[in-house]
C-alpha positions, -999 to +999 in steps of 0.1 A: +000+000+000+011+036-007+009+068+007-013+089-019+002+121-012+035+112-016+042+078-030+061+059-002+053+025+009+031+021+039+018-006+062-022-009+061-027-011+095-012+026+095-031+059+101-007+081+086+023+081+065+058+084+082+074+097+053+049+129+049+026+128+077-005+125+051-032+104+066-040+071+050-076+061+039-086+026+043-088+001+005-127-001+002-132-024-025-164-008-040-156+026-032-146+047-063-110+063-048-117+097-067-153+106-064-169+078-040-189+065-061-201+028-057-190+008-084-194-030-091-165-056-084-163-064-122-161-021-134-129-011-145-139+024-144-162+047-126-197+052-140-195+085-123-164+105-130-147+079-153-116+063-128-100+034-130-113+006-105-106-026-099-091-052-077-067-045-053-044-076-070-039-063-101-026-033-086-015-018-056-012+013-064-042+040-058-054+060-078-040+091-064-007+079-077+011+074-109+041+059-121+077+072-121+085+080-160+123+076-150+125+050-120+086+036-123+080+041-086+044+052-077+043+083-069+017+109-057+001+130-088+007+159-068+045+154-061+066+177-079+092+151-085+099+117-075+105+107-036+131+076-049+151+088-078+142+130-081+129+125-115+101+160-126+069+143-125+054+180-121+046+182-156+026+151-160-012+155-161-036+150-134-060+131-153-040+107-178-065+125-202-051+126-238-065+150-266-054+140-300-066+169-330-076+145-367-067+170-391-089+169-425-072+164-459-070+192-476-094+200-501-118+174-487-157+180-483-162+142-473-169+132-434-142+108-429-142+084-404-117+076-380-108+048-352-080+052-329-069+017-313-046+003-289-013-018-296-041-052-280-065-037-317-094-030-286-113+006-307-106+032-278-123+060-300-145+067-335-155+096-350-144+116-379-115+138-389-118+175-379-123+161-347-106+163-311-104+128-298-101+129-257-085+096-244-074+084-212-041+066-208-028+056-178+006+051-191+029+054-226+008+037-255+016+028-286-021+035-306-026+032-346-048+061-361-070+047-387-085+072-411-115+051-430-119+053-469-143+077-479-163+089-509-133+108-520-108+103-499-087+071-498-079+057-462-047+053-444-029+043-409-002+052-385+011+044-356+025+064-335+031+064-287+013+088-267+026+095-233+005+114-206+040+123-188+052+140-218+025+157-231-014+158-232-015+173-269-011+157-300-022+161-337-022+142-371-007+152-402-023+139-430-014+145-470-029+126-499-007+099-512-005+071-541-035+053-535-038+062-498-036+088-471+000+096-449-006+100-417+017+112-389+008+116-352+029+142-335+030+159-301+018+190-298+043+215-276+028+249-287-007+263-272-035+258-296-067+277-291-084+250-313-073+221-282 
């Protein structure tokens, strides 16, 4: 068990953390961690604000922490950098909550349609290209972007790693292409009104 404002390993019987002095909430099982929600044994997220859930077995960690990018400690979400190895964790968002602009071809009136899926092929978003897609990843991913044939626009795929740690924005690129469409996922550094 872990101390969720700072990350360090505590005992369960323990009221409060000896490394910070944050007090420690008691595991309840169908208790949503981040909004207290009940949720069912089997949910694997919150039907309420959208949190992981689950068993305590698959994972010890709470859901006030996230993992180390450097050292892959847990560590609180509100630390400003690791406890075990000093690594910035400061810039890593809150939420794990990815937003991912499908640019349009150029030149294209046609709605085209688009799946985003993980590297185990499970569809973690569809819509269509103009579109923001807003994903949550609890860790680095690696996704392929699928943009679907349309009336006249000829489809295409990437893939490409997102990483919450590094970044919450990123964008496609797409350009028309012999018999297909390029596509290119890049992280977004620069503010963008449009995100």
């Amino acid at each position: 068990m872990f101390c969720e404002k700072c990350g360090a390993e505590v005992n369960e019987e323990d009221r409060f953390c000896s490394n910070c002095g944050g007090e420690i909430k008691p595991i309840e099982n169908n208790i949503c961690r981040k909004c207290g929600a009940e949720v069912n044994e089997d949910d694997k997220f919150c039907s309420s604000c959208g949190e992981k859930v689950g068993s305590n077995e698959s994972s010890n960690q709470p859901s006030g922490l996230i993992n180390c990018p450097d050292c892959g400690n847990p560590v609180s979400r509100k630390a400003k950098a690791c406890p075990n190895c000093g690594c910035p964790v400061v810039s890593m968002t809150p939420d794990g909550v990815v937003r991912i602009k499908l640019s349009n071809l150029i030149n294209t009136m046609t709605k085209q349609g688009v799946s985003i899926k993980d590297e185990n092929g499970q569809v973690l978003w569809r819509g269509n290209a103009g579109q923001i897609a807003e994903i949550y990843f609890e860790r680095q991913t690696q996704i392929t972007i699928k943009y679907h044939t349309a009336a006249n626009a000829w489809g295409g795929s990437c893939k490409g790693v997102v990483d919450p740690s590094k970044g919450t924005k990123y964008a496609t690129t797409v350009r028309r292409g012999f018999l297909g469409t390029n596509i290119e996922l890049q992280r977004v550094d620069i503010l963008d009104s449009d995100f």
